[in-house]
Residue frames as qw, qx, qy, qz and C-alpha x, y, z in Angstrom:
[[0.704, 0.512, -0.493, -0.016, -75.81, 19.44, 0.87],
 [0.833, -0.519, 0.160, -0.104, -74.68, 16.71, 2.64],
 [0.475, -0.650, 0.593, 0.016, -70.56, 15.82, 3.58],
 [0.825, 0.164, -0.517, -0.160, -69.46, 13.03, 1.59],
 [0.860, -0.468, 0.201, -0.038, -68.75, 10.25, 4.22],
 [0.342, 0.598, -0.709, 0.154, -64.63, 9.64, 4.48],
 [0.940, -0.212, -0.259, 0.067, -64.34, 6.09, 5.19],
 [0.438, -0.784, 0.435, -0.067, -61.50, 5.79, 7.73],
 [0.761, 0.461, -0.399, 0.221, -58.70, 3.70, 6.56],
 [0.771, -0.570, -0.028, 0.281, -55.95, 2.52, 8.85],
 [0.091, 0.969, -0.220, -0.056, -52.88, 5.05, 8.76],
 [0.917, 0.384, 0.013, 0.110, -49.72, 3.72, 6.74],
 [0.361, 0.876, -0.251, 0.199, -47.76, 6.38, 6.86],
 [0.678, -0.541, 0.497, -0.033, -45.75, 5.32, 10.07],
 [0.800, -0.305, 0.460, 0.236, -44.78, 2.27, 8.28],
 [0.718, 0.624, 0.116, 0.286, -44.30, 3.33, 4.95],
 [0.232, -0.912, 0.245, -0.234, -41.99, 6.13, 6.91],
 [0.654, -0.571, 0.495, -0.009, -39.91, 3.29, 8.54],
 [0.848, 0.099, 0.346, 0.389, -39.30, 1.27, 5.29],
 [0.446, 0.833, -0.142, 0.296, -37.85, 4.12, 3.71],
 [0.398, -0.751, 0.514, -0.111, -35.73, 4.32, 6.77],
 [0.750, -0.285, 0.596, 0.035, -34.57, 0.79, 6.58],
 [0.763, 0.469, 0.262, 0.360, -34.31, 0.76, 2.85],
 [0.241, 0.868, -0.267, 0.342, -31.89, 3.71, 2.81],
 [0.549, -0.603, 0.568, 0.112, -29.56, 2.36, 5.83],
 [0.897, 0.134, 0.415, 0.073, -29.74, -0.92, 3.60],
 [0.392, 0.915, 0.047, 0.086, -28.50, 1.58, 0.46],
 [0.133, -0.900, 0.396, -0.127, -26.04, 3.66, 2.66],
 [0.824, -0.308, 0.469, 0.077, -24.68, -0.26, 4.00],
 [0.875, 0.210, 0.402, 0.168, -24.13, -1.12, 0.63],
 [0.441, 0.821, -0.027, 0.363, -22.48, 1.87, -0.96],
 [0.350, -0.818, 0.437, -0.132, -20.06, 2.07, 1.71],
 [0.721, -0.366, 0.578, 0.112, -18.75, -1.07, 1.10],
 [0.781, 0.540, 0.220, 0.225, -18.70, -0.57, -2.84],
 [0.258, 0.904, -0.187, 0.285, -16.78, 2.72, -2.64],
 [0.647, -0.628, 0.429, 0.061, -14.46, 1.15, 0.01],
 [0.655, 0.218, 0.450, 0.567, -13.17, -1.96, -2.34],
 [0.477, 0.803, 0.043, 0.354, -12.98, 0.93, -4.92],
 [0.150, -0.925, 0.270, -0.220, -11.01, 3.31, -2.98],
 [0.694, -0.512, 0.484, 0.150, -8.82, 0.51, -1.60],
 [0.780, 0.403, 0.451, 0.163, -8.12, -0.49, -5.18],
 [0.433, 0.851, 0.033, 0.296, -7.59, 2.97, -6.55],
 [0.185, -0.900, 0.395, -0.012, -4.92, 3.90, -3.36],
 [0.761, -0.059, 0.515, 0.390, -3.14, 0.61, -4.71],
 [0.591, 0.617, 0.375, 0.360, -3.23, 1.59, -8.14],
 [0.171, 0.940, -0.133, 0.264, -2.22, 5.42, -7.23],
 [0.585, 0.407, -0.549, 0.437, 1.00, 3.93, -4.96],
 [0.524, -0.427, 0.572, -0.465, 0.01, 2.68, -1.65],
 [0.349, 0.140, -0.921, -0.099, 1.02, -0.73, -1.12],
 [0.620, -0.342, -0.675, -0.209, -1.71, -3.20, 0.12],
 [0.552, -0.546, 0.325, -0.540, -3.18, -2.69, 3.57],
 [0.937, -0.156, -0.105, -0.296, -3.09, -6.22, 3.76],
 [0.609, 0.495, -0.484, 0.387, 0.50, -6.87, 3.46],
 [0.835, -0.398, -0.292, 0.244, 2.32, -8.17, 7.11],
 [0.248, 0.738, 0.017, 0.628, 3.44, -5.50, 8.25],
 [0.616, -0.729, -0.239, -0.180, 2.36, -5.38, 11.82],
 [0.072, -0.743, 0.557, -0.365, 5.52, -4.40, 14.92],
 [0.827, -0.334, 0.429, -0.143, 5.32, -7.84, 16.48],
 [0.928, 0.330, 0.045, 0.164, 7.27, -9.44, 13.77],
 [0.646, 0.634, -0.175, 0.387, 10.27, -7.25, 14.33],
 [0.639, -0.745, -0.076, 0.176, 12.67, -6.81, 17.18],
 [0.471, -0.698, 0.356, 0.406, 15.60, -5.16, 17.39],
 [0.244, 0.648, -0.603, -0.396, 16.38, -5.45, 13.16],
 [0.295, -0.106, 0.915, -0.255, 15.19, -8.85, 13.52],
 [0.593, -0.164, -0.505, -0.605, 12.74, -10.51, 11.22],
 [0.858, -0.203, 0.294, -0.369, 10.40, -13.33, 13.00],
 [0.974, 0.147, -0.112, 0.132, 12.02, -16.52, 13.07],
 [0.427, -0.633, 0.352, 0.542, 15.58, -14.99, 14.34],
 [0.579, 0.613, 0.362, 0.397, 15.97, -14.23, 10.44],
 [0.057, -0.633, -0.105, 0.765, 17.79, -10.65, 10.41],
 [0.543, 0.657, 0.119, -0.509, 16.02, -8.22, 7.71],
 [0.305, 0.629, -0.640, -0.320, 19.46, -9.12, 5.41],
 [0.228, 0.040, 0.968, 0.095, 19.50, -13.32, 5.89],
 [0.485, 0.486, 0.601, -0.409, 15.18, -13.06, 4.88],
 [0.600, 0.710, 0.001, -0.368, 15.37, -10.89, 1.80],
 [0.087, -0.501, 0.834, 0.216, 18.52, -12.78, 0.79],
 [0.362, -0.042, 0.923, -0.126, 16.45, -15.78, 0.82],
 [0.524, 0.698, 0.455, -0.177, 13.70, -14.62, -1.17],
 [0.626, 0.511, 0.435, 0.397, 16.23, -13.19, -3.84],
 [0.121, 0.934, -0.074, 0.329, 16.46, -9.20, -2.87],
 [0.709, -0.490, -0.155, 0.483, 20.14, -8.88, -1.97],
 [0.350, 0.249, 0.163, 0.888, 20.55, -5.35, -3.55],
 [0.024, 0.204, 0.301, -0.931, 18.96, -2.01, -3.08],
 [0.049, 0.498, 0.849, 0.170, 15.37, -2.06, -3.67],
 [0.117, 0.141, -0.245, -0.952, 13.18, 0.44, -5.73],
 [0.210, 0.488, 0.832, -0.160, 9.44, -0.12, -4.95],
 [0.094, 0.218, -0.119, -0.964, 7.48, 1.49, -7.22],
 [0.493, 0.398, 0.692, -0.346, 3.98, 1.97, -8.88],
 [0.276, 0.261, 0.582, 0.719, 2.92, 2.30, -12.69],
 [0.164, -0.801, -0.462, -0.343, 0.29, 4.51, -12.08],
 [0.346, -0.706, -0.148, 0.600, 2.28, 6.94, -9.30],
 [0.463, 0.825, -0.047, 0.320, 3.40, 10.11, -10.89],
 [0.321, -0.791, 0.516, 0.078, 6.17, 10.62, -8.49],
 [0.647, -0.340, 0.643, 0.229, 7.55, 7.04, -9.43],
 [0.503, 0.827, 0.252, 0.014, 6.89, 8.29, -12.93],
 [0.276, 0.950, -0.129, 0.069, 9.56, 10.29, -12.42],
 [0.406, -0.671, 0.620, 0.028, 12.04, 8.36, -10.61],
 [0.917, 0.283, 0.245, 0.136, 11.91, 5.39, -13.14],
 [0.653, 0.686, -0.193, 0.257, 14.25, 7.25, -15.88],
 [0.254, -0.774, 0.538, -0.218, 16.91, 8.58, -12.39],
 [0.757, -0.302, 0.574, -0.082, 16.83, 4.91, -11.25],
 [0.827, 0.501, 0.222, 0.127, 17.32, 3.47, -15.09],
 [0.325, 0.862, -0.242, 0.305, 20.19, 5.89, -14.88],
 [0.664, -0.514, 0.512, -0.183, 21.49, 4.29, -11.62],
 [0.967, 0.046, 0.252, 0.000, 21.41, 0.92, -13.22],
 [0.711, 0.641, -0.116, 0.265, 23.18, 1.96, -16.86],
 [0.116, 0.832, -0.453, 0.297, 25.68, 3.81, -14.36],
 [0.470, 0.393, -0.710, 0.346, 26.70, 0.52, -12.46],
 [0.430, -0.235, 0.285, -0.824, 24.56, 1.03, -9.42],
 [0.143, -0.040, -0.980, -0.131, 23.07, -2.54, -8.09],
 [0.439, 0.120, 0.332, -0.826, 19.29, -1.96, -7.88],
 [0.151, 0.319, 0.886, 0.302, 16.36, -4.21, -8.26],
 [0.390, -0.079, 0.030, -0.917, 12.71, -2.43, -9.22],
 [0.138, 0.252, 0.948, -0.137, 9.83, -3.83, -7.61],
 [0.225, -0.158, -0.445, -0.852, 6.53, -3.24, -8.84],
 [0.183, -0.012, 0.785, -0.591, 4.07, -3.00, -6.15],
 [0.767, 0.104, 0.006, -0.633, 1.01, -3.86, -8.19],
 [0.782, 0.070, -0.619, 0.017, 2.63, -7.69, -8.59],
 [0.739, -0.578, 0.105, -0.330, 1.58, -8.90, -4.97],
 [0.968, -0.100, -0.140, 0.181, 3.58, -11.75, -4.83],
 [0.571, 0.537, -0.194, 0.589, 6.76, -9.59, -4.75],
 [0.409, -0.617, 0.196, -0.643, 5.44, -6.97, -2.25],
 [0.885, -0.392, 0.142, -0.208, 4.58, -10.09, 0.16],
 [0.828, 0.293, -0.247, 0.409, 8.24, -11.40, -0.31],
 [0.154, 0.440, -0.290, 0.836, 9.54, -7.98, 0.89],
 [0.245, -0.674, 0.133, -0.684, 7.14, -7.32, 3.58],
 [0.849, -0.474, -0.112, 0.204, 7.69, -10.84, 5.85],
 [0.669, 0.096, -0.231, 0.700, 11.09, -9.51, 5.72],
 [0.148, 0.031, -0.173, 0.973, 10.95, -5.69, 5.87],
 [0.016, 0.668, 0.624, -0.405, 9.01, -3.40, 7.25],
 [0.297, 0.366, 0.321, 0.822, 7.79, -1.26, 4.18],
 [0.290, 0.320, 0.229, -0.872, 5.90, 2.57, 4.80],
 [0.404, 0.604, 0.683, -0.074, 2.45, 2.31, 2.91],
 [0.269, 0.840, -0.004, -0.471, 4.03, 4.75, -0.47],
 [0.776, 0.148, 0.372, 0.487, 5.61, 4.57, -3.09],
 [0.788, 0.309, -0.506, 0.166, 8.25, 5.17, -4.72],
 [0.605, -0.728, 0.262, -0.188, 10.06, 4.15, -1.62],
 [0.468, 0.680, -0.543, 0.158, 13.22, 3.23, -1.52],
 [0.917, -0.398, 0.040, -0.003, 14.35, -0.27, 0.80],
 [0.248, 0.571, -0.778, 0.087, 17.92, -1.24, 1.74],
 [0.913, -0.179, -0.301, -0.212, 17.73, -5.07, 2.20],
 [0.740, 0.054, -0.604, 0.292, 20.45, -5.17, 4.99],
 [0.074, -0.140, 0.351, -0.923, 18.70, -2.87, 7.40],
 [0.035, 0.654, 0.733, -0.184, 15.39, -2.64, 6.72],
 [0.038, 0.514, 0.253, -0.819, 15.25, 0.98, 6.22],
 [0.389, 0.555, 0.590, 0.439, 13.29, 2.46, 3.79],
 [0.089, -0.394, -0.079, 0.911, 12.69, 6.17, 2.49],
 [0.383, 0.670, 0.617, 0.154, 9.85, 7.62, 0.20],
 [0.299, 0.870, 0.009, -0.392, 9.21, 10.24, -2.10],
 [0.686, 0.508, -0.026, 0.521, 10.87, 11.45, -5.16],
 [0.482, -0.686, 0.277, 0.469, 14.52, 12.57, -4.54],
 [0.333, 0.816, -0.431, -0.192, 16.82, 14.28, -6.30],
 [0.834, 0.297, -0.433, 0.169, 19.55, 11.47, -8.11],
 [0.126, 0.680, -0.530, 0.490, 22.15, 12.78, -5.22],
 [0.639, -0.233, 0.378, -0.628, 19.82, 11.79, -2.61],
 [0.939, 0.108, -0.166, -0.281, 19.17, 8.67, -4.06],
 [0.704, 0.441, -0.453, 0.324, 22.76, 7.63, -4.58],
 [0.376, -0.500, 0.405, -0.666, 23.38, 9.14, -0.62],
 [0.872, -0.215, 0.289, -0.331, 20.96, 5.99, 0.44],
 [0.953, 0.113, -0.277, 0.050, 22.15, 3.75, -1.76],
 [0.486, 0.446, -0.567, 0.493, 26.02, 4.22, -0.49],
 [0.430, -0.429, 0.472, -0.639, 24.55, 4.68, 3.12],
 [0.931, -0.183, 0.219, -0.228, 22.88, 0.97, 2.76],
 [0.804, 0.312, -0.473, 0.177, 26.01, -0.54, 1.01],
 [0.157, 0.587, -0.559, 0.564, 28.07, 0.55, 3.94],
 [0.546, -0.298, 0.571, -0.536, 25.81, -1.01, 6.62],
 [0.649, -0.356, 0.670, -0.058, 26.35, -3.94, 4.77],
 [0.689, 0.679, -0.102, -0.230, 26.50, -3.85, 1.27],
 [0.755, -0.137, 0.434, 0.472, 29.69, -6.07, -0.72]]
């Protein structure tokens, strides 16, 4: 009984081997850059303020915005001349500091709330101050400082009387 004859064929595998390689980087390229935007989206949305936001140490010297602006003449100008209360709808910590701070206000307390998902605000505050990347986070517009987390009301009321004094009316 004779062998069937096996025709020789030229061997594929190599390349068929290499486009799978190159179609999976191609894959790996593209899902890295979907779940990025996502993830950059969702740590906005869970109370990190925008990577994008001016932020950077060269703009500030010595309490000093750019432009010889000092943190209190900038946010003046743009409108924040009270204690500022950055916060996120979607944070559960600033969840909880909404009703404390609403209790601030009713009690007489000058405070503004920003909402750091409405960009345009955030970029107001951040040529002026230098903000941390959380929320809720608490700004005094005649310093610059700022504090995060949730705090007890005491604590809160502490900063606020700590920024009036360093230059509060």
């Amino acid at each position: 009984m004779k062998k069937p004859v096996q025709s020789r064929s030229p061997d594929n595998k190599p390349l068929i081997i290499i486009g799978i390689v190159v179609l999976s980087i191609l894959l790996m390229v593209v899902a890295y850059y979907f779940i990025s935007a996502l993830l950059n989206s969702f740590g906005r949305a869970q109370g990190q303020v925008g990577e994008n936001m001016n932020t950077s140490e060269e703009n500030f010297t010595d309490g000093k915005q750019a432009g010889n602006l000092s943190v209190k003449e900038c946010l003046a100008l743009q409108g924040y001349n009270t204690f500022l209360f950055l916060y996120s709808p979607y944070c559960p910590h600033c969840e909880k500091m909404l009703p404390v701070m609403d209790e601030l206000i009713a009690e007489g307390y000058k405070v503004v709330k920003v909402d750091v998902t409405d960009s345009a605000q955030v970029a107001k505050i951040t040529g002026c101050a230098k903000l941390q990347p959380f929320v809720p986070q608490y700004v005094c517009p005649y310093t610059g400082a700022t504090e995060v987390g949730e705090l007890p009301k005491e604590q809160v009321i502490e900063l606020y009387n700590q920024c009036a004094n360093s230059g509060g009316k």
